[in-house]
C-alpha positions in Angstrom: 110.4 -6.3 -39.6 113.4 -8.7 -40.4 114.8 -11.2 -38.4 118.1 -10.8 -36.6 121.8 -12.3 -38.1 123.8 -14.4 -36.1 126.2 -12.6 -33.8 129.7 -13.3 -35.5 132.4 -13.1 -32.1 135.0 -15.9 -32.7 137.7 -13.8 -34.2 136.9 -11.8 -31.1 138.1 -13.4 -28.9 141.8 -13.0 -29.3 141.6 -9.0 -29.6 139.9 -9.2 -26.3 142.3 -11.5 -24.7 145.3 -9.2 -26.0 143.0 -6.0 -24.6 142.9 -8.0 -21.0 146.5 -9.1 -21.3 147.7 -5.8 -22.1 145.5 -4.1 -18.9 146.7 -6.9 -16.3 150.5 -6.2 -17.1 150.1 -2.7 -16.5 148.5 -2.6 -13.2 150.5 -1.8 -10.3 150.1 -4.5 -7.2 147.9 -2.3 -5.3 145.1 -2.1 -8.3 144.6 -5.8 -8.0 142.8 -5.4 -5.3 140.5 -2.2 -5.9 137.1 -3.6 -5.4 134.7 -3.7 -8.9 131.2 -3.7 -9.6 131.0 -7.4 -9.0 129.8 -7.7 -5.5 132.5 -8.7 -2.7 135.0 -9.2 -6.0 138.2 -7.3 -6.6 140.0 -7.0 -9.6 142.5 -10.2 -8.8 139.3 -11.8 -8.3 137.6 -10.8 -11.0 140.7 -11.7 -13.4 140.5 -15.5 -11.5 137.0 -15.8 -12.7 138.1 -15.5 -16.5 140.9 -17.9 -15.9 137.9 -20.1 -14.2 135.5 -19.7 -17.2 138.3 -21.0 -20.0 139.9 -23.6 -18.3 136.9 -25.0 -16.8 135.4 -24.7 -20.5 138.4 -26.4 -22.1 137.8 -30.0 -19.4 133.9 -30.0 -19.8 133.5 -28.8 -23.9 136.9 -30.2 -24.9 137.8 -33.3 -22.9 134.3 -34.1 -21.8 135.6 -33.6 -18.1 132.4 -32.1 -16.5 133.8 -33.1 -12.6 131.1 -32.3 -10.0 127.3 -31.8 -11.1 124.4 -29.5 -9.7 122.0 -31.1 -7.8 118.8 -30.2 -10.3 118.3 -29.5 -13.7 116.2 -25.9 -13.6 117.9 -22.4 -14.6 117.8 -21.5 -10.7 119.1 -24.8 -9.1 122.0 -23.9 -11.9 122.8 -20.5 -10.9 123.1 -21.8 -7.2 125.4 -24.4 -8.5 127.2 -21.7 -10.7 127.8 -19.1 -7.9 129.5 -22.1 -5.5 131.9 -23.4 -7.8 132.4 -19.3 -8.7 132.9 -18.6 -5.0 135.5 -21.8 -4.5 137.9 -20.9 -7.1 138.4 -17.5 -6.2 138.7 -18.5 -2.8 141.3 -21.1 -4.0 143.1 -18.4 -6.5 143.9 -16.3 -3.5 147.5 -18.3 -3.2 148.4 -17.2 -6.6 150.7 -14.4 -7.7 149.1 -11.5 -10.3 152.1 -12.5 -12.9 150.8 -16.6 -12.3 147.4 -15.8 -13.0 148.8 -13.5 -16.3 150.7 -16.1 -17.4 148.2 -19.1 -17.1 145.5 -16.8 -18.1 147.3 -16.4 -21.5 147.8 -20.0 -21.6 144.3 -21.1 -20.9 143.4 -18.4 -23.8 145.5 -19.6 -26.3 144.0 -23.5 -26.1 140.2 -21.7 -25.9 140.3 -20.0 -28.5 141.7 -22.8 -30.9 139.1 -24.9 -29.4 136.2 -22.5 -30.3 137.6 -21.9 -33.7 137.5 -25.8 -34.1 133.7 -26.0 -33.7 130.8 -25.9 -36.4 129.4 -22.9 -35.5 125.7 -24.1 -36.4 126.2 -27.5 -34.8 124.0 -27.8 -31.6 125.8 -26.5 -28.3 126.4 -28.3 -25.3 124.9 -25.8 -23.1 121.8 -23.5 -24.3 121.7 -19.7 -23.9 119.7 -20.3 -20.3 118.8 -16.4 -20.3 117.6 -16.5 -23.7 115.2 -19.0 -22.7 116.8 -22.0 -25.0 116.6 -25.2 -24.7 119.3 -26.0 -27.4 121.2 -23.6 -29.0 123.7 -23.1 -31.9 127.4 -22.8 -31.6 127.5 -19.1 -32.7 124.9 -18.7 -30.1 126.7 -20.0 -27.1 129.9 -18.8 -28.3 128.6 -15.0 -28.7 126.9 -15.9 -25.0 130.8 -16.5 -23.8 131.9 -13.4 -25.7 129.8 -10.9 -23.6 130.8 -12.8 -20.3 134.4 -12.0 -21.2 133.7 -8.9 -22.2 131.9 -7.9 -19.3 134.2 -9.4 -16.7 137.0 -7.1 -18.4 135.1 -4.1 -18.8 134.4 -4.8 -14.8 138.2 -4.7 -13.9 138.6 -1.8 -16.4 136.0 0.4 -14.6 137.8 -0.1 -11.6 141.1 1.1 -12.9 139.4 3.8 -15.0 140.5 2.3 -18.4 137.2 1.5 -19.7 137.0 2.9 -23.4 138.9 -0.1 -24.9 136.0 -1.7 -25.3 133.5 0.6 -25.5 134.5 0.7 -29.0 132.2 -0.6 -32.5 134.0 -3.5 -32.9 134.1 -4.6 -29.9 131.4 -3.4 -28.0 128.1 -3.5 -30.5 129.0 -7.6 -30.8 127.8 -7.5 -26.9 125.0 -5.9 -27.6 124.1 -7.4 -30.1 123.9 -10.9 -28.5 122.4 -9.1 -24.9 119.0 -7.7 -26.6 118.4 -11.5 -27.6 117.3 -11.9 -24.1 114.3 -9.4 -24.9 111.6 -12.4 -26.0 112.5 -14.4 -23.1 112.5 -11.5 -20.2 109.0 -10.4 -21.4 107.4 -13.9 -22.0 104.8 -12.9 -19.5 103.9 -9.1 -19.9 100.6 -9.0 -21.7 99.9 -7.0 -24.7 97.7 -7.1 -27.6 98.5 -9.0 -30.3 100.8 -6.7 -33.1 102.1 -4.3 -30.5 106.0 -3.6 -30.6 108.1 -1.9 -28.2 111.4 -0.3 -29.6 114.5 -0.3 -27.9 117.1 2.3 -28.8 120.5 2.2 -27.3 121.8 5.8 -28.0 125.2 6.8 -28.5 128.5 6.0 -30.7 127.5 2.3 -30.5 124.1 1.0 -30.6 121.4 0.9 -32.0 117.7 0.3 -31.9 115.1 -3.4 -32.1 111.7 -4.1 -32.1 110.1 -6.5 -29.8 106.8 -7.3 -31.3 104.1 -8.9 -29.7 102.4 -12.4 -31.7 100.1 -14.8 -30.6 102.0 -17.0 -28.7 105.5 -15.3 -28.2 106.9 -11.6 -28.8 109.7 -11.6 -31.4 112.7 -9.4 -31.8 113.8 -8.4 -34.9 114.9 -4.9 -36.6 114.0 -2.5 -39.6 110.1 -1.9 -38.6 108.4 0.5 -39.9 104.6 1.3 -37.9 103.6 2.4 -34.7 104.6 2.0 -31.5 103.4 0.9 -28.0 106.1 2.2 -26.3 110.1 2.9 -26.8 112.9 2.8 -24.4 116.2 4.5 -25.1 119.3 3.4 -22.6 122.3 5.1 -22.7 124.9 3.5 -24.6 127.5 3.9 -21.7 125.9 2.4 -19.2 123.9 -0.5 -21.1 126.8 -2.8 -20.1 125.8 -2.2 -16.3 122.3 -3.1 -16.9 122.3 -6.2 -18.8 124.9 -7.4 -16.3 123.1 -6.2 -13.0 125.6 -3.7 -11.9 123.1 -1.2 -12.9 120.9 -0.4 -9.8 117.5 0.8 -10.4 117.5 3.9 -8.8 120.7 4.7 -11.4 119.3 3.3 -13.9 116.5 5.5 -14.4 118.4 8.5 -14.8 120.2 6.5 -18.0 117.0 5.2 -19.6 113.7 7.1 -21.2 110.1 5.5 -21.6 107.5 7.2 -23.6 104.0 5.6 -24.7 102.8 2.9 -22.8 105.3 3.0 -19.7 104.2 -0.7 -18.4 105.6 -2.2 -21.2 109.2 -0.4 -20.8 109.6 -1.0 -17.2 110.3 -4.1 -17.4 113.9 -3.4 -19.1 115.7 -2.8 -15.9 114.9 -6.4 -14.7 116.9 -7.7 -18.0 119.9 -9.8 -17.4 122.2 -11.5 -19.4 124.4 -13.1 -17.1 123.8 -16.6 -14.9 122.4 -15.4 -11.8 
């Protein structure tokens, strides 16, 4: 089994903002607000949150502006944190127009994107990959993190309009999964299992693909191209894996999108795995 590349997403990022700018400027006024698979979030609300993330990006990473801090340091004092300051700007946003929000969402874009291009991708990042269980973590790391939030909240406002296969493309879409299955060490870093046992996870379909989460003495390790037997596989539908990585997958749907043969213990606990703070 070899280990896994880095996830290369920073030319990405301006083919997905052209996708989201394109989508916003052809909704009519009353698909801003259809409601999406974020909870208690519409679509103008959704589009807020991505103006949030790169502007709020731009004064912490950028100009070292970091304004209000949480009140603890763990993973779930942060999420609390995370989902206030969430909740306040969209709150806020409501006084702006859908063409204000297009126009400074392109803005804001524009300035990321130099910003990320600017950075040594191998340098350590400011903030780890929490879900990944990291401490520190490279550039390409966080930046690849960033790419699937963006992704995701997009592909969230495109479900709700029923334009979703833009992304569900190679290019675009097996970057995001790529980075998500990193969380796979991490989200099983207490389900026993004998030393040299691997799991395989397949995601089926046009994009996708399959790893190998193997069990060592201290850690399990993910990597690809394994050859041996197998404790167990899970296969996800390629379609759907989106949803789950970014809990807007419920469990009771999710089973009918994902198969477990072999030892079923160690494949159930895929639809717990999240990608996303919170």
């Amino acid at each position: 089994m070899h280990s896994l590349p880095p996830v290369q997403t920073i030319d990405l990022f301006p083919v997905l903002d052209r996708h989201l700018f394109d989508l916003l400027a052809s909704l009519a006024p009353a698909d801003w607000e259809r409601p999406t698979l974020a909870p208690q979030w519409k679509v103008r609300d959704v589009a807020l949150h991505l103006l949030d993330g790169s502007l709020r990006a731009l004064s912490m990473l950028r100009d070292g502006h970091f304004g209000v801090a949480p009140a603890g340091n763990s993973y779930s004092e942060l999420v609390v944190f995370l989902d206030q300051l969430n909740a306040d700007w969209v709150k806020a946003g409501q006084r702006l127009s859908p063409t204000v929000i297009r126009e400074l969402l392109e803005q804001a874009g524009a300035e990321y994107n130099q910003y990320l291009a600017s950075l040594d991708l191998w340098a350590p990042a400011i903030f780890a990959v929490g879900w990944a269980g990291e401490t520190t973590s490279p550039n390409w790391f966080h930046i690849a993190r960033d790419y699937t939030e963006k992704w995701h909240h997009q592909q969230q406002i495109r479900q709700a309009v029923g334009q979703e296969g833009a992304l569900l493309v190679p290019a675009l879409y097996q970057p995001f999964l790529d980075t998500c299955v990193r969380a796979l060490p991490h989200h099983y870093r207490a389900v026993p299992a004998s030393a040299g046992s691997v799991i395989a996870f397949t995601i089926v379909g046009p994009v996708g693909g399959t790893w190998y989460l193997q069990r060592e003495e201290e850690a399990w390790v993910l990597g690809q191209g394994y050859v041996g037997p197998l404790a167990a596989t899970v296969e996800l539908d390629g379609a759907v894996a989106w949803r789950l990585f970014t809990k807007s997958l419920p469990r009771q749907q999710a089973q009918a999108h994902v198969a477990i043969s072999g030892d079923e213990r160690l494949g159930l606990p895929v639809f717990g795995l999240t990608t996303v703070m919170g």
